[in-house]
N, C-alpha and C positions, 0 to 999 in steps of 0.2 A: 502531408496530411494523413492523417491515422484513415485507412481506410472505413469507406463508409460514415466517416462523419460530414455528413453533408448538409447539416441544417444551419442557418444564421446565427450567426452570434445572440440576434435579439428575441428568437424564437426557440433557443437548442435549453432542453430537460439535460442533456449532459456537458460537459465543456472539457474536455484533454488539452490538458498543458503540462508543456517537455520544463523540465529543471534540471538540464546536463552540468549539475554543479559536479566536480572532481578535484573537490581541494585537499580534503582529508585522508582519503582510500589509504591505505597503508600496508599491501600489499601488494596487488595486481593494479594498476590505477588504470581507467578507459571507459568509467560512467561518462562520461561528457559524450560519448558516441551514443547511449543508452535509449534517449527517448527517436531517435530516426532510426535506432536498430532496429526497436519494435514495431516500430510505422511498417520498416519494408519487411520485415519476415511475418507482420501481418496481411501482407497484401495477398496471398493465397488461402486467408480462408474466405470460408463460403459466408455470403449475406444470412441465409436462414439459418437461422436455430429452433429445431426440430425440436425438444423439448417444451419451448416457451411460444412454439407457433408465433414465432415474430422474425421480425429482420429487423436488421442492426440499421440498419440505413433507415429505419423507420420510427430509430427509440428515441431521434430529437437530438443526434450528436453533433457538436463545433470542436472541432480541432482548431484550437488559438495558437497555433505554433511554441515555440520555445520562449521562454526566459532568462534572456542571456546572463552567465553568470559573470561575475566579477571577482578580485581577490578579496575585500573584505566579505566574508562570509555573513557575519552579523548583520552588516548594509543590504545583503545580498536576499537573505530568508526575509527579514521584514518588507522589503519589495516585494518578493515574493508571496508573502501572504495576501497583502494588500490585493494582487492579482488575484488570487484564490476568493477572499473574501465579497470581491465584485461580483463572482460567480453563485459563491451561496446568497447575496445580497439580492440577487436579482430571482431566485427562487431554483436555480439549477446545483445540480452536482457537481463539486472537480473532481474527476479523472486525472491525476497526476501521473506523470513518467520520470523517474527517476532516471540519473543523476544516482550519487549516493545518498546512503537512507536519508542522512542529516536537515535533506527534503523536507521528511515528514515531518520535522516542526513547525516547517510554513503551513502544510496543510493541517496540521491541530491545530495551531493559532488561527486558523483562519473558520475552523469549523465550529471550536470550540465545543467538543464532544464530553459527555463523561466517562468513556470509555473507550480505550485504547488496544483493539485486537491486532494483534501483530504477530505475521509467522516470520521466525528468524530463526539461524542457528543461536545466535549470541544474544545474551543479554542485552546489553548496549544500557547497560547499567549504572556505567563508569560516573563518578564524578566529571574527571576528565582525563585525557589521553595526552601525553605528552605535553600536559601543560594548557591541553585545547577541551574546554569545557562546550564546545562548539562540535566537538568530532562526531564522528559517524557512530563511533561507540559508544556512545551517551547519550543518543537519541531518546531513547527512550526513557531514560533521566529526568534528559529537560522537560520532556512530555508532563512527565507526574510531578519535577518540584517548583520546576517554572510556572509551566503552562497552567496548573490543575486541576487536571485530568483527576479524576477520582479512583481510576483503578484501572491498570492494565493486566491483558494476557497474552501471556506469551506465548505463542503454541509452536511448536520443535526446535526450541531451544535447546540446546545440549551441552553447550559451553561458556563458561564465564569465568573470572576472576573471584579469588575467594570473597574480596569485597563486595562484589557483585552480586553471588548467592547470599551474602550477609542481608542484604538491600533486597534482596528479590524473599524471603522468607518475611515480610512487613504484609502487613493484611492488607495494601491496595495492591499486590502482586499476585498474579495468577502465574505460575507457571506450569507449561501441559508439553511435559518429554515426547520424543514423537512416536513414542512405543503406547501413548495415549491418549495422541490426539482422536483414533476416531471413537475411542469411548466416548470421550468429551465431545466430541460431535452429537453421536448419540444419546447422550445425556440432556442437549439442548432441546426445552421444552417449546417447541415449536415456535406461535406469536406469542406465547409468553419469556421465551430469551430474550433480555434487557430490557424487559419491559418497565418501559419509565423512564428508560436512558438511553439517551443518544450516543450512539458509537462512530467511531472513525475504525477505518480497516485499511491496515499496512500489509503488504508482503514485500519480505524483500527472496530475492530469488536463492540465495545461500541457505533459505529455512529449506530447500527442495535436496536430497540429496546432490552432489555434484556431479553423476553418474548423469543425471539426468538436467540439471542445468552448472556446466562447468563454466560459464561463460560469468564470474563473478569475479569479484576483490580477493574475499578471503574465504576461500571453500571449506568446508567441515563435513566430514563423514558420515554419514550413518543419520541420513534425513528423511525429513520426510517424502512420500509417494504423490506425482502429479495427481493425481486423483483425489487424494486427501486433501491437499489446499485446493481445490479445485471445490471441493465440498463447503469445505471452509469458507471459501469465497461465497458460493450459495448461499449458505444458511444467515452469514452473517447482511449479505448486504440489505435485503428488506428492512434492516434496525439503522442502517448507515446514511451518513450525512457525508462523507467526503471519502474517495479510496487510493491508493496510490502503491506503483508496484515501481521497486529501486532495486538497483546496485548489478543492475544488466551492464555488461561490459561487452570490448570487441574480439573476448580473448575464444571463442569456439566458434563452431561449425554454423550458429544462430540456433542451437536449442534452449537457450536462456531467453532470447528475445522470441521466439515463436510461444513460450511457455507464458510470457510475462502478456505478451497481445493477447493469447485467449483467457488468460486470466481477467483483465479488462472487458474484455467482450461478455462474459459470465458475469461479473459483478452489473454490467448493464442491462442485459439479459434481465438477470434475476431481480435486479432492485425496479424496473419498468414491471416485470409481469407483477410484483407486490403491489405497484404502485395504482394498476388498473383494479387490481381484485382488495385494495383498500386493505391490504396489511402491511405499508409502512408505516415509519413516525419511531422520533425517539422519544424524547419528555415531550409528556403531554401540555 
């Protein structure tokens, strides 16, 4: 159980559920470890957050345990959403724990967002990866041509395939290098960001420098600073309908998976205190 989620399934404002899917990974593979990683290298922080004058044990959270994955993938996300959507159904948020990103289709389909923040290294643009239009590298893909999604952003994204930047220069693409993510933070017009649209918010942990979370699939250099997605998490979650942090592996010391728990705890944090002080909501 993800610490501090201790409220009822039929009572809980937030709902954590694990999606240790690891069919695709194509470098490192050991998402399948990823959502109990983060459970236990959350177990030492503290209940208060200082910031938000609140406790986490207080903000309404059910850890639903995992979703066990299967080999067909496709059977796999449509189950999975269905779970998800029970959760926005009943008027709560899902908390997802990834598993590899390819996750986050289940939680878009199931939140049905118009807008898609996502910190990654990669595009994840691809049509398809080896044949698999299902991969983790195309998440973001199916997001905008399956799912439609109206517009994604990508925030420290640094690498991609030429096709990919082909596809990412289309006007429902934002892409924000991480040499300017925190303009773009700053840039964001307080409760008027999204206003009108409902967002989903992904992190996968490879958008973090690997200095600072090596415990991923496929590392990429020169990323973003914990503090930055950290921010990123803030600002964005007050506009969010569903959030979900992927592609934690068992391959470090647990600095991916302590990164990826307070990550979680910050988006709850922040999307509860909007929620008292009456500045969430996406489309009205």
């Amino acid at each position: 159980m993800f610490p501090g989620a201790t409220t009822d399934r039929e009572a809980a404002s937030y709902v954590v559920v694990g999606a240790p899917l690891d069919a695709t990974t194509t470098f490192q593979p050991g998402t399948r470890f990823g959502p109990d990683r983060v459970r236990r290298f959350a177990e030492s922080d503290d209940d208060y957050d200082r910031r938000t004058d609140s406790r986490f044990s207080a903000l309404g959270v059910h850890d639903a345990g995992d979703v066990r994955p299967w080999d067909d993938v496709r059977a796999y996300l449509d189950h999975l959403a269905a779970e998800l959507r029970s959760v926005a159904y009943d008027g709560a948020v899902p908390l997802l724990l990834g598993g590899e990103h390819t996750v986050t289709y289940a939680g878009v389909d199931a939140v049905d967002p118009d807008v898609l923040v996502v910190c990654d290294a990669h595009l994840d643009l691809r049509e398809e990866y080896d044949g698999n239009p299902l991969n983790h590298a195309c998440v973001t893909r199916r997001c905008l041509d399956d799912l439609g999604v109206d517009r994604a952003v990508i925030v420290g994204a640094r690498t991609g395939s030429e096709a990919e930047w082909d596809r990412a220069a289309d006007a429902d693409v934002e892409v924000v290098a991480p040499e300017d993510a925190r303009g773009w933070l700053d840039a964001l017009d307080g409760d008027d960001a999204f206003a009108g649209e409902s967002v989903y918010c992904s992190v996968d942990v490879d958008a973090l420098d690997p200095a600072y979370a090596p415990g991923t699939g496929t590392m990429e250099p020169f990323g973003l600073e914990p503090r930055e997605v950290r921010d990123i998490v803030r600002a964005v979650a007050p506009r969010a309908d569903g959030f979900d942090v992927v592609e934690v592996n068992d391959r470090d010391d647990g600095q991916a998976a302590a990164l990826a728990g307070k990550l979680l705890r910050e988006f709850a944090h922040s999307h509860a205190s909007a929620v008292d002080d009456g500045r969430t909501g996406g489309s009205e």
